[in-house]
N, C-alpha and C positions, 0 to 999 in steps of 0.2 A: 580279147586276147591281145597283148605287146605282139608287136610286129618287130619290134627291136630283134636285130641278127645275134644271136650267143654263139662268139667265138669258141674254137677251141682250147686257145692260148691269150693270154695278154700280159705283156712283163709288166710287172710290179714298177711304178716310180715313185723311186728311194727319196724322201725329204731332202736330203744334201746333197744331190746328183747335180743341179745346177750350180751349187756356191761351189762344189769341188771342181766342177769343168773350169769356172772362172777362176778361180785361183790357180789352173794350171796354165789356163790361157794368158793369165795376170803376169808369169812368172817366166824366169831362161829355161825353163827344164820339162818340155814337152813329152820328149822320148823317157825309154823307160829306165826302171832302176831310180826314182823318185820317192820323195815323202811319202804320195799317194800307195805306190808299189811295197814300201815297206811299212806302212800302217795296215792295209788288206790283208799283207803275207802274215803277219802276225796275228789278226784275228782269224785268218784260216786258220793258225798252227791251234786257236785257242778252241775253236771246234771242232778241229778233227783230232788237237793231241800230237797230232802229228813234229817228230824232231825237226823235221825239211822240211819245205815247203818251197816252190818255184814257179810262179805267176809266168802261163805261156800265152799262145796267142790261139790254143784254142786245146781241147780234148785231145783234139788229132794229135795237134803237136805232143802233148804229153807221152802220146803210145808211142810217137815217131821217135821219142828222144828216149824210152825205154828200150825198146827194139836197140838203138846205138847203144844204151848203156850194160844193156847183155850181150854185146858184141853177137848179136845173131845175123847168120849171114847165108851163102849155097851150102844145100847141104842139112842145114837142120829145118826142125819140124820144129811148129808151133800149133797146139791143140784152142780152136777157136769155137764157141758157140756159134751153130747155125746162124740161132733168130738171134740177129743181130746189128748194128747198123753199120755198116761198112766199114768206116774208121776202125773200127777194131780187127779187122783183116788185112784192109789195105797197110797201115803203120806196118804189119809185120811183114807183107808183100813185100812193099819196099825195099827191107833189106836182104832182099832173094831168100826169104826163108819160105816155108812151103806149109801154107795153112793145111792142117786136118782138121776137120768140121766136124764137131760130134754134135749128138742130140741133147733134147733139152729136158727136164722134167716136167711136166704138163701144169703139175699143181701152182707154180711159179714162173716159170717161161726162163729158169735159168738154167746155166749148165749143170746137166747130172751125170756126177762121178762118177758112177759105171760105167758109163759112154765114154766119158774122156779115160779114164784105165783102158776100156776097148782099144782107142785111137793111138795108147802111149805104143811107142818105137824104140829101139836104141836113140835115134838120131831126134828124140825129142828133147828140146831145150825150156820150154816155156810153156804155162799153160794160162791163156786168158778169160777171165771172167768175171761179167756184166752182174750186174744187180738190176733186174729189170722193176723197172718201175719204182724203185728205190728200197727192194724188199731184198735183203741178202740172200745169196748162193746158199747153197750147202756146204759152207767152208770145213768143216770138219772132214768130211768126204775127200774134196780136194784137197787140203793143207796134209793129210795123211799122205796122199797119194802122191803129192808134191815132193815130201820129203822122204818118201820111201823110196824116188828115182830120182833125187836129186835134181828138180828141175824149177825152175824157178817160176812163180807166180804172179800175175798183172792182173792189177783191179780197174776194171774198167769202169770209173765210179760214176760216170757221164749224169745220173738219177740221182747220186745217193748220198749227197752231200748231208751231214748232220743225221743218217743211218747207224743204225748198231748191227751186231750179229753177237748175241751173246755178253752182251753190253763193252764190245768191242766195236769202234767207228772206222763206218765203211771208209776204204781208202786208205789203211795203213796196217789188212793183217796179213797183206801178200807182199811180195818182196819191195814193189811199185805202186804205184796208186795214182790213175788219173781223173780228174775232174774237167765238168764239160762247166761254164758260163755263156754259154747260149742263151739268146733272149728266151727260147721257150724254156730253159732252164729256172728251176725254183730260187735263185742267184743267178742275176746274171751283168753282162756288161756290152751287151750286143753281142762280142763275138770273142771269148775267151776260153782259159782253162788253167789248170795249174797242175805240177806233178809233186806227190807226197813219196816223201823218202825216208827211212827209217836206217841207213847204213851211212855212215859219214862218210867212207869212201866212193858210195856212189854221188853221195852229196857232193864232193869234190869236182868231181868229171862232168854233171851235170853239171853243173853253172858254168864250166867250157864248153858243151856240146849248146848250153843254150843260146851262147855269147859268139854264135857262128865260130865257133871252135878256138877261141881266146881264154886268156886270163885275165879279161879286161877287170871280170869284178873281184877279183885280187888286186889289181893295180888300185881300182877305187876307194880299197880299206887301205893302200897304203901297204898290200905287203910285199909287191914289187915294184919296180922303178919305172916298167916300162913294160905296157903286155905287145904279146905276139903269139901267133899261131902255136896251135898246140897240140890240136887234134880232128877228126870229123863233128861237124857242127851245124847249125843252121839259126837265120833268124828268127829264134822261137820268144824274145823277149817283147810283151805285150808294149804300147805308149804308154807313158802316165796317165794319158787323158782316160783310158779302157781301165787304171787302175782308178781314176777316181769314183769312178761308176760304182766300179767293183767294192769300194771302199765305203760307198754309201748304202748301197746295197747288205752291206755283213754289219751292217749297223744294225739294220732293223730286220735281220736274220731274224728273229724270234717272234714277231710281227709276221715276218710273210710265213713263217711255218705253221701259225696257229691259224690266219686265213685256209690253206691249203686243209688242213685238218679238217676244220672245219665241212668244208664241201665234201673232202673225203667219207668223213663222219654220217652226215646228211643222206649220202648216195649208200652207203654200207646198212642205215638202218632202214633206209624207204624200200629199196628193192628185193631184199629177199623171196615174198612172199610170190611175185612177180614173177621172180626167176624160180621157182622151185614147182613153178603154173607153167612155165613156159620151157621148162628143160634146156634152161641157159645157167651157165655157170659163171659164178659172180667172181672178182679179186678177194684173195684171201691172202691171210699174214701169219706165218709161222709164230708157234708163243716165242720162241728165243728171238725174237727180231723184231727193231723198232722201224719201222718203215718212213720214207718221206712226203708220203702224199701225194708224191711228184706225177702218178696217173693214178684213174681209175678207170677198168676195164672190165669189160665181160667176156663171156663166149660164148655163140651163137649154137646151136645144134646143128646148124649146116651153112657154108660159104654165104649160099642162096639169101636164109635168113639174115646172115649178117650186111648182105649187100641189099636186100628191101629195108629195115631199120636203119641203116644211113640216109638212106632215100626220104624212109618217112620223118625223122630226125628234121631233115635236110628241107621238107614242106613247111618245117612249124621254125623255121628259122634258127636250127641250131647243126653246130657242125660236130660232127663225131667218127675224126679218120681212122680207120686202122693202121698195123703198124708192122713193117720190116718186109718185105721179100725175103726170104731164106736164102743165107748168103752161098749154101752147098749147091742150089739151084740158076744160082745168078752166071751170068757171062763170064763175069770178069773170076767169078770161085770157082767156075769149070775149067779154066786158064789155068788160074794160079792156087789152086788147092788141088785135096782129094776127099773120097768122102768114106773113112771104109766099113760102115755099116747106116744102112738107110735111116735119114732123120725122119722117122713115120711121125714122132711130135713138133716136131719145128713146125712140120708142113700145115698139122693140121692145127695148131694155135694160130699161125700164121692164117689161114682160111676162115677165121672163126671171128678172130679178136677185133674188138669195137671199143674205141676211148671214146670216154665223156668227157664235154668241158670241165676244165680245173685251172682254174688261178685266183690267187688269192684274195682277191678285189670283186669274187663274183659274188653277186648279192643273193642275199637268201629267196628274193622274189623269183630272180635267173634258175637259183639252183630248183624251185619248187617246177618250172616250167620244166626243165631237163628232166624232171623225175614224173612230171602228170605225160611227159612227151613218150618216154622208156615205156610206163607200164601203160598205155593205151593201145601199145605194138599188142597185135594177136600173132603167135605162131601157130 
C-alpha cells in the first residue's frame, strides 16, 4: 500500500502562472487595475454572464462591499445561514446590522426558505445565501420571498463558480454576487474574490467603494480630470500580480472542472452501496442544478461515527476535515446575531458532515485508495 499522504486540497497550477508573474514583474504596473485585471474580469463576465464584474481581494471583501452597497447599517436585520463560514456574517456585522440565523435544509446544507420567511422582520433588509458545495439554494423559494418583502438578495458564491440553478449561473440571480479565489477554491489565485453585479448603478458606486471610496477608475477612462474622495470605501482592489494568477487560472477553467468532475464522478458511483450498508448519507444534486464539484461529502449516523472515519482516514494517510461550526452557536453569533427558531439541521449536518479529498490533479490511483479507505469503515 502508497504511504504517500492524500491531501485534502491542492491548487491547481495554471500553465501561464509563471510567464504572467513575469511579465508583471517585467513591467511599471504591479498594483491593480492592469492588463492582467481586465483580461480575468472579462473572462469571468464570460462564465458567469455576468454585466459587472469587479476583481477584489478576497470573498470577504466582496460581501464587505455589498453590505456598503445596500447602505446596511443599526437597525436593520439581515437573514444569514447557520452552516456557514463566517465571512458571510461577519461582512454584514460590520456594518452594525444584526444577523438572524435561520436553518438549513438537510438535503443540501443550504438555506430553506421557510426558515428564512420564519426569520423575515419589518426591519429586515437583506437575505444571504451560500451554495454549499457548489450545488444551488432553493432560489425559487427565496427569490419569491425576496420580492414579496422587498428585500434584497446576496449570493454568497464562495463554491459555485461555473454553477447553474435552473440553467441560470450562480452569482448573478440575486441582487449581488460574491465569489471566493481562495487557493482551496476550484479557481484560485492564493487569496482573492470578485463581486458580480447586474444593476449599472450599483456598478457605479462599486468601483468607488472599491477604489477606497474615489473615482479613481473614472479618472483612468479619462472621464474626469482629476479623482477625489467620494464616498465610504476600502482597499478592496486585488495587485496585478493576484490578477495574473487569476488569469491563468480562467484559462484552463474547463480543464480544472473536468479534473474535479471527474473525482466527484468516481466517489458518487463507488460509494453508494456502502453508504446505504452503513446508514450514511451521501452528497446529492437537485435535477434543476449543475453543481461544481468543488466538495464531496457525506454524513455520518452520528458525530461519534463521523469522528472515528477521520481517524481511520487519517491511519491510511488521507485527510478528510469536516466543515463549519454553526455560526448561531459561535461566540462572536451569540454577540452579534439572534437566532429565533432553533437551527435542529445546521447543528446536526454540522455533527455528521466528512469531506473527501478533491482536486483536480488527484490521480485515479489516489482517488481508488479514498474509496477502498471509505468503504473498509465498519459502522
Amino acid at each position: 500500500m502508497s504511504t504517500e499522504h492524500i491531501l485534502f486540497s491542492r491548487p491547481h497550477r495554471a500553465r501561464r502562472e509563471l510567464p504572467n508573474l513575469e511579465a508583471v514583474l517585467g513591467s511599471d504596473h504591479s498594483h491593480g487595475d492592469g492588463p492582467f485585471t481586465a483580461a480575468a474580469t472579462a473572462k469571468l463576465k464570460a462564465i458567469t454572464t455576468a454585466p459587472h464584474a469587479l476583481l477584489t481581494t478576497s470573498c470577504t471583501s466582496a460581501l464587505e462591499m455589498a453590505g456598503l452597497l445596500l447602505e446596511l447599517g443599526p437597525g436593520d436585520e439581515v437573514i444569514v445561514p447557520s452552516f456557514a463560514f463566517t465571512s458571510t456574517a461577519t461582512s454584514m456585522a460590520l456594518r452594525g446590522a444584526t444577523c438572524v440565523f435561520a436553518d438549513i435544509d438537510p438535503a443540501t446544507g443550504n438555506l430553506d426558505p421557510a426558515a428564512a420567511a420564519a426569520a423575515l422582520t419589518p426591519s429586515t433588509r437583506a437575505i444571504v445565501v451560500i451554495h454549499y458545495g457548489g450545488v444551488a439554494a432553493d432560489m425559487a423559494g427565496l427569490l419569491d420571498l425576496a420580492t414579496a418583502h422587498a428585500v434584497a438578495v446576496i449570493e454568497d458564491n464562495a463554491h459555485g463558480l461555473g454553477g447553474r440553478w435552473r440553467g441560470r449561473p450562480l452569482g448573478t440571480i440575486g441582487t449581488l454576487g460574491a465569489l471566493s479565489f481562495h487557493d482551496t477554491k476550484n479557481i484560485h489565485c492564493g487569496e482573492g474574490g470578485a463581486l458580480l453585479l447586474t444593476d449599472d448603478l450599483l456598478m457605479d458606486r462599486a468601483e468607488i467603494i472599491r477604489e477606497k471610496g474615489t473615482d479613481r477608475a473614472r479618472f483612468l477612462r479619462g472621464a474626469v480630470d482629476k479623482y477625489s474622495w467620494q464616498d465610504l470605501g476600502s482597499s478592496y482592489l486585488p495587485s496585478e500580480l493576484n490578477a495574473a494568477v487569476l488569469d491563468a487560472q480562467l484559462d484552463e477553467f474547463d480543464l480544472i472542472q473536468a479534473g474535479r468532475h471527474r473525482v466527484w464522478n468516481a466517489y458518487a458511483a463507488a460509494l453508494p452501496e456502502w453508504a446505504q450498508r452503513s446508514g450514511v448519507q451521501l452528497m446529492t444534486v437537485p435535477d434543476d442544478r449543475e453543481h461544481t464539484a468543488h466538495l464531496y461529502y457525506l454524513r455520518t449516523p452520528t458525530e461519534q461515527h463521523r469522528d472515528d472515519l477521520i481517524r481511520h482516514l487519517a491511519e491510511r494517510g488521507i485527510s478528510a476535515p469536516f466543515h463549519y461550526v454553526p455560526l448561531h452557536s459561535s461566540p462572536a453569533g451569540l454577540k452579534l446575531g439572534r437566532t429565533p427558531q432553533p437551527c435542529v439541521h445546521s447543528d446536526e449536518f454540522s455533527r455528521s458532515l466528512l469531506r473527501l479529498p478533491l482536486w483536480p490533479d488527484l490521480t485515479d490511483t489516489q482517488v481508488e485508495r479514498v474509496i477502498d479507505a471509505v468503504t473498509a469503515f465498519r459502522i
